[in-house]
N, C-alpha and C positions, 0 to 999 in steps of 0.2 A: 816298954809298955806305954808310957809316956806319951812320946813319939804316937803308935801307934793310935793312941785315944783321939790326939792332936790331930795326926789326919782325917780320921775314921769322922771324926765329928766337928761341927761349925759352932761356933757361939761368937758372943760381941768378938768384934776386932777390938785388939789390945793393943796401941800405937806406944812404940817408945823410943828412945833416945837410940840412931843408926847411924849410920857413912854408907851412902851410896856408893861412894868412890872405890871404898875399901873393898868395896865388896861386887867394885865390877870386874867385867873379864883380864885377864895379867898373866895368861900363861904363855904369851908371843915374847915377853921379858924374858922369861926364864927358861924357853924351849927352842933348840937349833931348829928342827925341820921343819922346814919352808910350808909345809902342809898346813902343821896348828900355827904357825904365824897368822897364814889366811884363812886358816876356821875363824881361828880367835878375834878379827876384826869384822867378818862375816856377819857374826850371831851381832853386831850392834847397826842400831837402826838411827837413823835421825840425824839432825844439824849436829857434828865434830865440833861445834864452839857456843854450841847450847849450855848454860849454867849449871840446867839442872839435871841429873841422873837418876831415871827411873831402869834399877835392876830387879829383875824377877828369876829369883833361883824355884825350877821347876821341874817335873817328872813327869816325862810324857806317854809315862802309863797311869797319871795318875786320874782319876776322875775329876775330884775336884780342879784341878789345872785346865783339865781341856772343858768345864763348864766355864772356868773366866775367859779361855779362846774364845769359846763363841759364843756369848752372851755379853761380854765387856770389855775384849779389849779393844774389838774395832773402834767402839768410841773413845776408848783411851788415843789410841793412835791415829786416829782421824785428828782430831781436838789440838793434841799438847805434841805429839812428835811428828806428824807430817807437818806441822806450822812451824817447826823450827823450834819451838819452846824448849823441849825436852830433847835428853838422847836417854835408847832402849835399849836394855840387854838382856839376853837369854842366858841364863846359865844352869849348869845342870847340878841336877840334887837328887837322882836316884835311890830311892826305897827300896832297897833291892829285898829286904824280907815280906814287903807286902806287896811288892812290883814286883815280882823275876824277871820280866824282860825292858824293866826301864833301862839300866844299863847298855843293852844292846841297840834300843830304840836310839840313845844318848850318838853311841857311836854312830849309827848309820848318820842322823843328823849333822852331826859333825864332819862325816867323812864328805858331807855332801859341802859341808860350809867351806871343806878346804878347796872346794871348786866355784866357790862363790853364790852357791841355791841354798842356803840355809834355810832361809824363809820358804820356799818352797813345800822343802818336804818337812818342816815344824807343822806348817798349815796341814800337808796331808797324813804324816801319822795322826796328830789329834783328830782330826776327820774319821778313819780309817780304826782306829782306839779298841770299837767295840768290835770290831773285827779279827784283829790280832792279837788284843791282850789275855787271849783263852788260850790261845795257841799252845801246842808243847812245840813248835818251833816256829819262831815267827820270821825268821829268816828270809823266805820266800816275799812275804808282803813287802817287808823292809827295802827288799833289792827292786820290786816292781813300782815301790811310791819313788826310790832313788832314782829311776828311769822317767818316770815319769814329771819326775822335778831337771828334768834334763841333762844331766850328770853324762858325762864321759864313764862308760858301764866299768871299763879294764880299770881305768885309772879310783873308780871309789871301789873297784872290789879288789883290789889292790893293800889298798886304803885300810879296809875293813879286817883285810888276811894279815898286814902289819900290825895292827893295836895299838898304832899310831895315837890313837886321840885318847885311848884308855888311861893314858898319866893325865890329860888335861883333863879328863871327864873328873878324876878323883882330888885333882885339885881344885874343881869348882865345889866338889864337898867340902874337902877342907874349908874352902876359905868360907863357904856359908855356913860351916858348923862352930867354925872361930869369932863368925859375927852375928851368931846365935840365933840361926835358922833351925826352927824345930818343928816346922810341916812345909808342905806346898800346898799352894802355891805361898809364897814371900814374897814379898816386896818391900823394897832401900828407895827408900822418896826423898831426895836432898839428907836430909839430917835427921830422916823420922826411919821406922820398919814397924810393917806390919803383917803377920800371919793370915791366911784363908783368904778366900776365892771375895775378895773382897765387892758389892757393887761399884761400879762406875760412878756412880755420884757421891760415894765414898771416898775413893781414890782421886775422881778429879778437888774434893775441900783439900786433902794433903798435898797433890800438884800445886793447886793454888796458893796455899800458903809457902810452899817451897820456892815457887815463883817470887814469891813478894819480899820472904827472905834473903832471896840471893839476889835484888834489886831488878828483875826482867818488869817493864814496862809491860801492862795488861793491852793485850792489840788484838 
């Protein structure tokens, strides 16, 4: 119930003591098929030798997640991760008792990152959100946003008929339930976290300070 209140509802953001690091993607470490190898680098966006780590464990059935998509990340990632400041990561945190088809949305996602369009269809299920998350089968959407994020059709449905991604989807739980993620959206700012759909002018004070502490010159 907890949980449930936490998503359900917004109040102050409550910053405290995080590892981005810890809690970015790592399932290419400990998983053979070549497939989650190249999800699992996929879902990360930005300069490889950028200091700081901004991770965001998210559900892409969730409301609140896709109000930060498009209302505040662009200027997050305009700003701090196309300049090179920052590296971005996606990872997933499925609600599956108030989401039922976040998991499924997770997988198509990922089926699509093992072909290297992650970003792709991230941007179009959020888009698409109010369209499918009614659904008693959203299957059909899923397969038309994956075509249309350009995917090889055999090879993500393929993909999708393996379950391939369904251990990395549950270890991005894990690992965000172990560094005590208890809504979406989250986010691991260098050495802080913080809960809810947070503003952009929010997020870019903790960017800033996470820049300053890990020594990146202001440019």
């Amino acid at each position: 119930m907890l949980l449930a209140a936490s998503v359900a509802a917004c109040s102050k953001p409550e910053v405290s003591e995080g590892n981005a690091a810890a809690a970015a993607p790592s399932a290419a470490a400990t998983q053979m098929d070549p497939r989650v190898a190249v999800a699992d680098t996929a879902r990360i966006m930005g300069n490889a030798d950028a200091k700081v780590w901004l991770v965001m464990a998210s559900d892409f059935q969730c409301p609140a997640c896709k109000h930060w998509h498009d209302n505040f990340a662009p200027e997050i990632m305009r700003d701090y991760v196309a300049t090179g400041k920052v590296r971005f990561a996606y990872t997933n945190f499925p609600i599956d008792h108030l989401h039922p088809h976040a998991r499924a949305a997770a997988e198509a996602a990922m089926c699509a990152a093992a072909q290297g369009k992650f970003w792709g269809i991230h941007d179009r299920l959020f888009a698409a959100q109010n369209e499918w998350a009614s659904l008693a089968d959203p299957a059909p959407v899923f397969s038309r946003l994956a075509s249309e994020s350009g995917v090889e059709m055999a090879t993500w449905n393929k993909c999708v008929a393996d379950d391939v991604m369904l251990p990395m989807i549950a270890g991005d739980r894990t690992r965000g339930e172990t560094n005590g993620v208890d809504q979406t959206p989250y986010f691991f700012i260098g050495e802080r976290k913080v809960g809810g759909a947070v503003p952009a002018s929010f997020m870019r004070a903790l960017l800033d300070s996470a820049l300053v502490k890990a020594g990146v010159p202001d440019r």
